[in-house]
Structure formats: C-alpha cells, structure tokens
N, C-alpha and C positions, 0 to 999 in steps of 0.2 A: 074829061080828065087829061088827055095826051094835050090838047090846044092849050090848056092852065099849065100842065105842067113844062112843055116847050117855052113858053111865055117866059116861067120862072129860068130858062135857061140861058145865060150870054151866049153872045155868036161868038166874045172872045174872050178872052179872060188877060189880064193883065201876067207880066212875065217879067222876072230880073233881069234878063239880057235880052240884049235890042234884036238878034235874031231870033226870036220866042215871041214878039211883038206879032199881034193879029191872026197868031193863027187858031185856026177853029177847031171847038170844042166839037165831038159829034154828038149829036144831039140823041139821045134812049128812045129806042120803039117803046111805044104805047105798053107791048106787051111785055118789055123789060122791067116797066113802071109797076106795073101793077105784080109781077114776080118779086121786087123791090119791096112794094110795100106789104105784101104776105109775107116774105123772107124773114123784114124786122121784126112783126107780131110773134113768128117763130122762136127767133133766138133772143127773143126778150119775155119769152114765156107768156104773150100771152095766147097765144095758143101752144097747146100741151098734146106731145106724143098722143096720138092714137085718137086726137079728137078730130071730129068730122070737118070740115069747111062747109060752109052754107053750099046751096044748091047752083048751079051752073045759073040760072035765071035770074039766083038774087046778087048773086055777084058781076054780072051783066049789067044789072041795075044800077048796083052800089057804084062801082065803078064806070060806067057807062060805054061802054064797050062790047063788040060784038060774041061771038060766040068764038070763031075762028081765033081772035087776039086772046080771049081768058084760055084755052088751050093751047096757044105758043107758052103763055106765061109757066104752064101748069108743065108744060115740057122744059121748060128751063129749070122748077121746080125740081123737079124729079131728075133728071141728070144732076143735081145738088143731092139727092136722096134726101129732102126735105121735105118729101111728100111722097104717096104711094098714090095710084089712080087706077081703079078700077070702072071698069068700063060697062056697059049693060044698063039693065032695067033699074035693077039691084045695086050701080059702081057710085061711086064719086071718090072724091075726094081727101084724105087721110094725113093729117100731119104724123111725121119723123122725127126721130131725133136724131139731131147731126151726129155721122157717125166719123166716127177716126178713120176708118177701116178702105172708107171713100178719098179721106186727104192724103192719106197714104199711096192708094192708087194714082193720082195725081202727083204725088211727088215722085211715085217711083216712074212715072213716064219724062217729068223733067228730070231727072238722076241719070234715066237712060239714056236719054238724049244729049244728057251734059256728059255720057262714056264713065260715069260712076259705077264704080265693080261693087261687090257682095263686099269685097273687102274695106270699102270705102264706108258702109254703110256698120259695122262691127266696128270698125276704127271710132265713127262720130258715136258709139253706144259707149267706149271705152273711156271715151270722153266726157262724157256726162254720165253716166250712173256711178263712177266709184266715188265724185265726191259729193253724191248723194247718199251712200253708205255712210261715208262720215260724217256729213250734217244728222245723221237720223245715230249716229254714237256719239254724236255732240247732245242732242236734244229729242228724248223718244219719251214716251210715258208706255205704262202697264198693259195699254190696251194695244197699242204699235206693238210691242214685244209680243203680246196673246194671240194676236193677228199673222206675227211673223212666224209662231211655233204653229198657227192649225196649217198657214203653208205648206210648213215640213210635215208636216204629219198628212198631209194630202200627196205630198210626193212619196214619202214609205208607204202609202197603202197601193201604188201602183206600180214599186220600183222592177216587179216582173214583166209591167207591161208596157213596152218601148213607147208608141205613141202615145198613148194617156200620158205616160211620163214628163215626153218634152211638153206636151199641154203645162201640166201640172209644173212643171220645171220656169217655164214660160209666162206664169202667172205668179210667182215668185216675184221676178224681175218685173215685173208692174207695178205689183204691190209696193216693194223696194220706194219706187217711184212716186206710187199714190201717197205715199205715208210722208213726203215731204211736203206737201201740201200744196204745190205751187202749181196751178194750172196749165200755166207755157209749158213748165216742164212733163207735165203728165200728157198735155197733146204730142209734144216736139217726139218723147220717147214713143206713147203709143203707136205714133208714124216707124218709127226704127224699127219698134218692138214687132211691129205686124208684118215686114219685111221678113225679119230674123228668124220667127219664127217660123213662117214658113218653108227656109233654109234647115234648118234647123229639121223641122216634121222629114221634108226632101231627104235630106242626108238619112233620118234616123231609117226612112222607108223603102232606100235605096241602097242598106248597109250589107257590103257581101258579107262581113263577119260578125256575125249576131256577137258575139264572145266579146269581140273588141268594142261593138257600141255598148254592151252594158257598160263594162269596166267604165267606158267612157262615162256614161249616164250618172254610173252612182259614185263615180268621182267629183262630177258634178254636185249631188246631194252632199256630201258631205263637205263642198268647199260653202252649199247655202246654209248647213246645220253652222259649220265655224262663225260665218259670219254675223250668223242673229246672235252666238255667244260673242263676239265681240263689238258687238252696237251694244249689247246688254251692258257688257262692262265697262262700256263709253270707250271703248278702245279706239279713238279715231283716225288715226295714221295706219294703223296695223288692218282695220275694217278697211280701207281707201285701196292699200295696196292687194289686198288678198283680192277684191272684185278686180282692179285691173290686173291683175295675173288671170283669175278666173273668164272674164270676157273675153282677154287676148287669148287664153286657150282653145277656145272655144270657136274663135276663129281660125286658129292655124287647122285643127281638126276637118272642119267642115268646109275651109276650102279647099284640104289637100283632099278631099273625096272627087273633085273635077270643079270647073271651073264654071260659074251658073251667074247669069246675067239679073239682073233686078228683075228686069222685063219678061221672062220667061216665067221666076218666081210669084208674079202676078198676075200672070197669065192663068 
C-alpha cells in the first residue's frame, strides 16, 4: 500500500509563480496513510461511534503493513479522539465521534500562542450569537420556541444552585445556536462556547461574594426568559441587541474577577 500510494504521489506539483516551480511535495508515512483512510470511513459514517475496528492482524493484512505502522496510525487516530484503544487480552480498537471539545483545545492553544485574552474570545461570541437571535425571530417554528421554554425552565429548577446554573445557563447559548441550523456555525460557537464556559464555571467557583454571583446569575435568566419572548414575537432588532448587551455583560463581569489566560482555562 505505502509503494502504490508513493507511486500515486508527484515529486512536484505545478505552481503559479516561478519561485513555487519544483519544489517538493513531502511525501505521507505509510502510517499517515492508513490513519487517512480510517479517518475518511470515520467522518463519512461509515464507521459509527462505539463500533469496533477489525482486529490488529486483519488490518495488517488489509492494508499490508506491519504491526509497528497500524499502531503509529492508531496513535495519530487517538490524538484526533477519533478512536479509543484499549490495550490487553480483552483491548482493540473503538471508533469516536469527533468531538468539539478537542478542536476547541487546539484552537485554544493557537489563540494562546497568537496572545488572544478571555476577552478576545467573549468579543468573537458577541459577534456571532446575537445575529443568530435574530435570524431564529426572523424564522423559528413551535418546537424551537418549546425547546427554548424547557431551557428556561431547566435554568429555574437550579437557580439556587451556582454551578448547575452556569451549566444550565451555558446550554441555553448552544441551543440558541443549534436551533439556526447551520453547522459552521454550531462547530465555530461550540469551539467559543467551551472556552466560555469554563470561564464562566472559574468565575462562578471562585466568587468571594455568593450574594453578588446570584444577583449576577439570575440576572442572567431573566435577560434568557426576555429573549425567547422576543424571538417569539419575531421581534428581531430588539432580540439582536438585548443578546449583545447580555454577552458584553457578561464579559465585563468575569473579567473584572482577574485576569485568566485561554491556556490556563484549558488546562
């Protein structure tokens, strides 16, 4: 398989500018290849969360490759969390399903690297979820609105209790999102979202004044209760600006608790 698929590789590839002429492609280990062609089966469904991979021997075969190369691949796998691997008598092999939770990790170490603060990451939320309120009071049906009152009503069954809260608070703002229906944007926010929230949990778990994080909390609740009443009544300039007042809030709050780096938050 690596000699065929080498073979199918140029040494150069053509290039619009004359200094881009001849230079070399690098050519994929063996064990990238076959990480490669697990991966696609993956995220093209055909293989399915929690289903087994054939045995180390038949995949050896299949692919023709040693033992040593199908476990680099299965460690490139798993550093993707596209796989689980257990080990022993009893382990093999386990497809994943790709999780947000991972790309988020990954963006929050380029973010860190690029000197992007907490507050950089609230700003880009500020910017994409409120005129996603307004498309969802431009265009909701009965079950978006049914979906957005068991929300709230999951946030007043916990409004005593801090952490469940931001959870509950926190899954608001996704749903928000899920209910546009757009995928880019349901990864792009789950990447924010998973940040924030852990900000967010930080702050709530770190608060010297219990008194002042409720106020805070279910101030919160009631800017999410307005809101599903004004998607309801299609209200979509008034729905747009009340989330970006509500997010920017929500920023000023929890960064004035101290100053907390992406990287730490992920840590």
């Amino acid at each position: 398989m690596a000699e065929a698929a080498r073979a199918a590789v140029p040494a150069t590839v053509p290039a619009p500018s004359r200094n881009r002429v001849g230079r070399q492609v690098r050519v994929p280990k063996t064990a990238e290849l076959v990480a490669a062609h697990l991966r696609r089966q993956i995220v093209r469904g055909e293989l399915k969360p929690g289903d087994a991979l054939p045995p180390e021997s038949g995949l050896m075969e299949q692919f023709g490759i040693s033992r040593p190369t199908l476990r680099e691949a299965f460690r490139v796998l798993e550093s993707e969390s596209l796989i689980t691997v257990r080990r022993g008598a009893h382990g093999g092999a386990r497809v994943s399903a790709p999780d947000a939770e991972v790309a988020a990790r990954f963006a929050g170490l380029i973010l860190e690297y690029r000197g992007a603060t907490l507050g950089d990451i609230y700003r880009a939320a500020a910017l994409i979820e409120p005129p996603c309120a307004r498309q969802l009071a431009l265009k909701h049906t009965a079950d978006d609105i049914e979906r957005l009152r068991a929300a709230l009503a999951a946030e007043k069954a916990v409004l005593d209790d801090a952490l469940d809260l931001v959870d509950a608070q926190d899954a608001f703002h996704a749903l928000l999102i899920e209910l546009t229906g757009n995928q880019t944007l349901i990864l792009l926010c789950s990447m924010l979202r998973n940040i924030i929230d852990r900000a967010n949990a930080s702050y709530t778990a770190g608060a010297a004044d219990a008194d002042a994080q409720k106020a805070q909390a279910l101030k919160g609740h009631r800017a999410h209760v307005r809101l599903v009443g004004l998607i309801e009544s299609g209200k979509a300039d008034e729905a747009e600006k009340l989330w970006q007042r509500h997010i920017s809030s929500a920023d000023d709050v929890v960064n004035a608790a101290g100053p907390k780096t992406v990287l730490e938050l992920l840590d």
